[in-house]
C-alpha positions as CSV (number, residue, x, y, z in Angstrom):
1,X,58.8,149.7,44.9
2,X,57.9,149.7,48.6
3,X,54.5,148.0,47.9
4,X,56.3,145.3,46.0
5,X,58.7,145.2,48.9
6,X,55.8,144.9,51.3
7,X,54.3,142.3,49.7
8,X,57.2,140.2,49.2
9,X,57.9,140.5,53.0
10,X,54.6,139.4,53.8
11,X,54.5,136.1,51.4
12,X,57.9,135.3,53.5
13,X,56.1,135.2,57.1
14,X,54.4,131.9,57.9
15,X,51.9,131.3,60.7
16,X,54.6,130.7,62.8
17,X,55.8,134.0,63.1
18,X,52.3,134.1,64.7
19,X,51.9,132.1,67.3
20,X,55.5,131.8,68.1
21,X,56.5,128.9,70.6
22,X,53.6,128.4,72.2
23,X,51.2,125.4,71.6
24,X,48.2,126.2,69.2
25,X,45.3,124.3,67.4
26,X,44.0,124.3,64.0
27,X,41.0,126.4,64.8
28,X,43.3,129.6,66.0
29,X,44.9,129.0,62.3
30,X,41.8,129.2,61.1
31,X,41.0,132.3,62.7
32,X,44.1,133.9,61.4
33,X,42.9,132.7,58.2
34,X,45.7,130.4,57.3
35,X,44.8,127.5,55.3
36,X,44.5,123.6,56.2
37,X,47.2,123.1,53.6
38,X,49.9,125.3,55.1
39,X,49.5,123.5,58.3
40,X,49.8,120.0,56.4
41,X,52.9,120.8,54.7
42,X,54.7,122.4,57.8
43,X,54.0,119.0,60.0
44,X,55.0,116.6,56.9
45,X,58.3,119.1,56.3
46,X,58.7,118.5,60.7
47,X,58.7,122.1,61.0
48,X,55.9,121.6,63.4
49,X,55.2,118.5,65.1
50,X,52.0,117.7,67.2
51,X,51.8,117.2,70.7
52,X,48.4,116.0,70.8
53,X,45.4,115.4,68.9
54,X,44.7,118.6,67.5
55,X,47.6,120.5,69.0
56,X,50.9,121.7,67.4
57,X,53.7,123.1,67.9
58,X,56.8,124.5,66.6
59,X,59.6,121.7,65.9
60,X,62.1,124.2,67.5
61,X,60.3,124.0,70.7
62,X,62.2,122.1,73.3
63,X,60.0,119.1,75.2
64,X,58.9,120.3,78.9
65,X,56.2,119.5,81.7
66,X,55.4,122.7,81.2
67,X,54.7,122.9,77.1
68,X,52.9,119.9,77.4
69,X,50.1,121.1,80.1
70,X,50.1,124.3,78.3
71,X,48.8,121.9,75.3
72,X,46.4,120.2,77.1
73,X,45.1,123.2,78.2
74,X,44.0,123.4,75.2
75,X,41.7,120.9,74.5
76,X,41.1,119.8,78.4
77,X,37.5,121.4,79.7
78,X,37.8,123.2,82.9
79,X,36.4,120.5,85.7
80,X,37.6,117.6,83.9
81,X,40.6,115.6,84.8
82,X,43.4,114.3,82.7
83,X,44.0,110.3,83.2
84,X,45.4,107.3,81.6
85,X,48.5,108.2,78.9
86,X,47.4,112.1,79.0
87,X,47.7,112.1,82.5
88,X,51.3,110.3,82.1
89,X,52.4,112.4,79.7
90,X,51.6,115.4,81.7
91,X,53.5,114.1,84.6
92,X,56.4,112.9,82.1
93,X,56.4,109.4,81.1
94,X,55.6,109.3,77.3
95,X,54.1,105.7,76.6
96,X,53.0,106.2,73.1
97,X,54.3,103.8,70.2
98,X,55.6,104.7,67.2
99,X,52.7,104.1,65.2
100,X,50.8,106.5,67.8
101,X,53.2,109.1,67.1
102,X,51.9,109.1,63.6
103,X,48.4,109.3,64.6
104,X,47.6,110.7,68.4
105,X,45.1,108.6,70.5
106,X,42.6,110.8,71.6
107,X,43.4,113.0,74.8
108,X,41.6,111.1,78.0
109,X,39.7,112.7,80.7
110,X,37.5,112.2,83.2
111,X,35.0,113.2,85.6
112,X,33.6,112.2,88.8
113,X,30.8,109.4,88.9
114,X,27.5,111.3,88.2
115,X,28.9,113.8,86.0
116,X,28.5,114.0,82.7
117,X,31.8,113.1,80.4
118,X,32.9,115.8,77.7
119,X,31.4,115.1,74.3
120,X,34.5,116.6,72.3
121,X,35.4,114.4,69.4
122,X,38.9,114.6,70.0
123,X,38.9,113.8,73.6
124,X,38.1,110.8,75.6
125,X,35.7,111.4,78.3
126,X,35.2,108.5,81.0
127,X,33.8,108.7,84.2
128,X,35.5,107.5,87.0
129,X,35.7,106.7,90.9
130,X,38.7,109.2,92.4
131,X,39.1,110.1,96.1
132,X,40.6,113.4,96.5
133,X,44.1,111.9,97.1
134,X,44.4,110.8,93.6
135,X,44.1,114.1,91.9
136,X,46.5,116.5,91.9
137,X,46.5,120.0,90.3
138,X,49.6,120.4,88.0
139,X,49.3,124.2,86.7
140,X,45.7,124.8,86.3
141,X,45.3,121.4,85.3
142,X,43.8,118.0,87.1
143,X,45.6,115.7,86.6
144,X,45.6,111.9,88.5
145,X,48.3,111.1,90.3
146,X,51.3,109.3,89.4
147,X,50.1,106.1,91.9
148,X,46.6,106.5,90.6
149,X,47.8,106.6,87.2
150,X,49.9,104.3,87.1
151,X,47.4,101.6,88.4
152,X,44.2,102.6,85.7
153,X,47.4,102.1,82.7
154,X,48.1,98.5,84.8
155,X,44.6,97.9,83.9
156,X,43.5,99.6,80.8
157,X,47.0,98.9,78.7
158,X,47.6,96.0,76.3
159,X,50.1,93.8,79.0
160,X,53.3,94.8,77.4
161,X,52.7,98.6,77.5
162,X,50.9,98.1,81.4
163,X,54.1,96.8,82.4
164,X,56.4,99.6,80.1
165,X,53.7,102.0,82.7
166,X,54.6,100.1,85.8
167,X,58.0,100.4,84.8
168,X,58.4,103.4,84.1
169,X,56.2,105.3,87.4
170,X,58.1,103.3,89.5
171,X,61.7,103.9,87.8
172,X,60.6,108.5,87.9
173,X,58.5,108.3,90.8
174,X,60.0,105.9,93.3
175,X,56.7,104.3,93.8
176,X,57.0,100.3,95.2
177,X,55.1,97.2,94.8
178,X,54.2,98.4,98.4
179,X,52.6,101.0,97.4
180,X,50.7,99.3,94.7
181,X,49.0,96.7,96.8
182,X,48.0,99.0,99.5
183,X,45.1,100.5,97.2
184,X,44.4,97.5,95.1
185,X,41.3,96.9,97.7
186,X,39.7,99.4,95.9
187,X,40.0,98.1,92.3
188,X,38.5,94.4,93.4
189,X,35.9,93.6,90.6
190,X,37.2,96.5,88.1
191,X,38.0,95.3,84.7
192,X,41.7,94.5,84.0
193,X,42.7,93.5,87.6
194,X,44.0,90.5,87.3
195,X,46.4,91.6,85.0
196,X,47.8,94.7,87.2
197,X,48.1,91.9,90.1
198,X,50.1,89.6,87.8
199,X,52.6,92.6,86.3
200,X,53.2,94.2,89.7
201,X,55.7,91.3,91.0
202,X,57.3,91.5,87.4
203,X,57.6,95.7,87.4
204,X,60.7,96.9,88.0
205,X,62.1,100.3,87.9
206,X,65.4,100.0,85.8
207,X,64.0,99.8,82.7
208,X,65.2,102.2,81.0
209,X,62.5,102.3,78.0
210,X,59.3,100.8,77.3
211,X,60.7,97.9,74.5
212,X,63.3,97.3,77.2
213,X,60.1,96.4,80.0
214,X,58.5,94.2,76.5
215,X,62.0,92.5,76.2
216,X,61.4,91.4,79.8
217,X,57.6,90.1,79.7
218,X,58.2,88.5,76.3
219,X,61.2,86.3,78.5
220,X,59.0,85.6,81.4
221,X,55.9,84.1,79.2
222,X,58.7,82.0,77.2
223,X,59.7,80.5,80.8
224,X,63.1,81.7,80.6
225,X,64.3,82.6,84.2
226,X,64.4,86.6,85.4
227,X,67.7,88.2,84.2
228,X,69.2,91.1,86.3
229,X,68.8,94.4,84.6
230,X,71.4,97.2,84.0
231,X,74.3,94.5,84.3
232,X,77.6,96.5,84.4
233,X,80.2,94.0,83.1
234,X,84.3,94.5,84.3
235,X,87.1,94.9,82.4
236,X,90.1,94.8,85.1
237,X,88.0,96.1,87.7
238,X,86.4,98.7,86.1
239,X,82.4,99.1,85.5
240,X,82.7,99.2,81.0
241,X,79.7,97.7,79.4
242,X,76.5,97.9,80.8
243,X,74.1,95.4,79.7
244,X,69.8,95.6,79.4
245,X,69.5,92.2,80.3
246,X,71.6,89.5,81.4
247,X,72.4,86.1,83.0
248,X,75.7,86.5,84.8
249,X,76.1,82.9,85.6
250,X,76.0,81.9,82.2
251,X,77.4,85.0,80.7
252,X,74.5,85.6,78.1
253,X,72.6,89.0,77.5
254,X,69.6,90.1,75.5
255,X,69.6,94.0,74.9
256,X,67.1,95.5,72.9
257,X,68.2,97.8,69.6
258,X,65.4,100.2,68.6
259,X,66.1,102.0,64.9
260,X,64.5,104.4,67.3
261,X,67.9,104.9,69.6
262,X,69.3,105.9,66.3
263,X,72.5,104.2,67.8
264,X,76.0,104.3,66.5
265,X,76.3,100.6,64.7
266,X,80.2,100.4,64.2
267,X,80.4,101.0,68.1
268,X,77.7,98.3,68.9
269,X,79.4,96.0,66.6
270,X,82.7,96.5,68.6
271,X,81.1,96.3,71.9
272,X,79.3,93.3,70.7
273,X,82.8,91.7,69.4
274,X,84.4,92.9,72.6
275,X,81.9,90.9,74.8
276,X,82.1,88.0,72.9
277,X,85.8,87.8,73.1
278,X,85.2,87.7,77.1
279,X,82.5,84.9,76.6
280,X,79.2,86.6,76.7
281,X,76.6,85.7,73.7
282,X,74.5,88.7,73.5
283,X,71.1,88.2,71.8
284,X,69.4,91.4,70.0
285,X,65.6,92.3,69.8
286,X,64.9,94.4,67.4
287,X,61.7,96.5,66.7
288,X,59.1,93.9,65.2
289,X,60.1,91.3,67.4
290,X,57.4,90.6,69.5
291,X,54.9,88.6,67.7
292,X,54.7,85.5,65.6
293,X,57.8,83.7,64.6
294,X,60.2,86.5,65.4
295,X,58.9,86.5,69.3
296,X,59.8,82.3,68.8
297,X,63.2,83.2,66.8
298,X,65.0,84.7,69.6
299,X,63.6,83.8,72.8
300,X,64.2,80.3,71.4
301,X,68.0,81.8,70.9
302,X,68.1,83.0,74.3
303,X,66.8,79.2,75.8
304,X,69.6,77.5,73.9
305,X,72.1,79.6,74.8
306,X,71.4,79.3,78.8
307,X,71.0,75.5,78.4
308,X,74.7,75.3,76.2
309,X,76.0,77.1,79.3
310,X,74.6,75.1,82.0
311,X,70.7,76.4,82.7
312,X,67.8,74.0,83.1
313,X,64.5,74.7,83.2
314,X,63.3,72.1,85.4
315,X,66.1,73.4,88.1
316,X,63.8,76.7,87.5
């Protein structure tokens, strides 16, 4: 009987009873000779979600700075430095999309110019053109800095996620238009450029999320004129419904609603109600609508409504 009992305690352990907490890959599985499969079904169950391409961890595992370099420790060589979205992960700022969650980009590194670039399949080696200002050790990782990151993502990033970056440096790190322009001398001929010089005047660090900074470009390029962001709106005085975007003057709001947010739809719906009662029209974006006909749907909603209520466009 204490065989059977053995046995049936050791089909109930998983391979999370051995590595615990802490971030692993598939080969120290493999090692511990637990199958693909188990692995498979504990990421499509979500009782382990990955963190990066080829690294896991345990769902119950709360988010830090610190799990993530331990992760990219991992699969980051020694000498190399993290950059692009790796390196703004590792400092905090999580710009993937939600297609990227479901299949991790490659982690991105780099070296110095006249080093070789790693050769691992599942990382990204560049080389690249760093003074020793813009790398910073985080742990025993190299990681870019958050200016120097920042700047490469205003480059390398489709326009709408360069300006969610720009956003969203500035909003944790304080950094300025300022401080952009002052090492833009060095990028001069670098590929992507022009677009970093364009979005820097547009950045701005309220936004609050990455759709919330696409909301924002996607009004620009329609020639609407630049709402305020974070608009608190009064009710007798008191600061009561805080809007993502709005015109004051003409009392109309766009605010982005992510299924993402999982947010709480009867209370919307009241706010929404609420508003209208005190004259605002409030426009929603809503994931998929930033292409094609649903991009012309509602930033053609949010042109009528500011001309009903006063706007021109050739005042603008």
């Amino acid at each position: 009987m204490a065989g059977a009992g053995s046995r049936t305690h050791s089909r109930r352990m998983t391979f999370l009873d051995i590595v615990g907490s802490a971030p692993f890959t598939w080969a120290r599985l493999r090692s511990a000779g637990v199958p693909r499969s188990q692995l498979r079904r504990a990421v499509d169950d979500g009782s382990v979600r990955r963190l990066l391409q080829g690294v896991y961890v345990s769902a119950a595992s709360a988010d830090s700075v610190d799990l993530r370099i331990r992760a990219a420790a991992l699969v980051i060589a020694p000498g190399h430095i993290a950059c692009d979205r790796t390196a703004a992960w590792l400092h905090g700022i999580d710009l993937l999309s939600m297609a990227d969650h479901a299949v991790l980009p490659p982690v991105e590194t780099c070296v110095l110019r006249g080093n070789g670039p790693t050769q691992r399949s599942d990382v990204r080696g560049r080389s690249r053109d760093l003074l020793a200002r813009e790398v910073m050790q985080v742990a025993d990782l190299r990681v870019t800095t958050p200016l120097r990151t920042a700047l490469d993502l205003g480059c390398n990033l489709w326009r709408m996620d360069a300006l969610a970056a720009l956003d969203a440096f500035r909003h944790q790190f304080g950094l300025t238009v300022a401080d952009f322009h002052r090492e833009l001398a060095r990028f001069r001929g670098r590929r992507g450029v022009i677009q970093l010089r364009a979005l820097l005047p547009l950045s701005d660090p309220r936004a609050e999320s990455p759709r919330e900074s696409w909301t924002r470009l996607a009004l620009y390029e329609a020639g609407l004129p630049k709402p305020e962001l974070q608009w608190w709106v009064e009710i007798d005085g008191v600061p009561t419904y805080r809007l993502d975007h709005a015109y004051p003057a003409h009392r109309v709001a766009v605010e982005y609603d992510g299924a993402e947010f999982h947010t709480d739809v009867e209370r919307d719906r009241e706010r929404r109600h609420e508003l209208g009662r005190m004259g605002w029209q409030v426009i929603v974006v809503r994931t998929g609508d930033f292409t094609g006909d649903r991009l012309l749907h509602w930033t053609s909603e949010v042109r009528s409504a500011l001309r009903d209520r006063g706007w021109s466009n050739l005042r603008w």
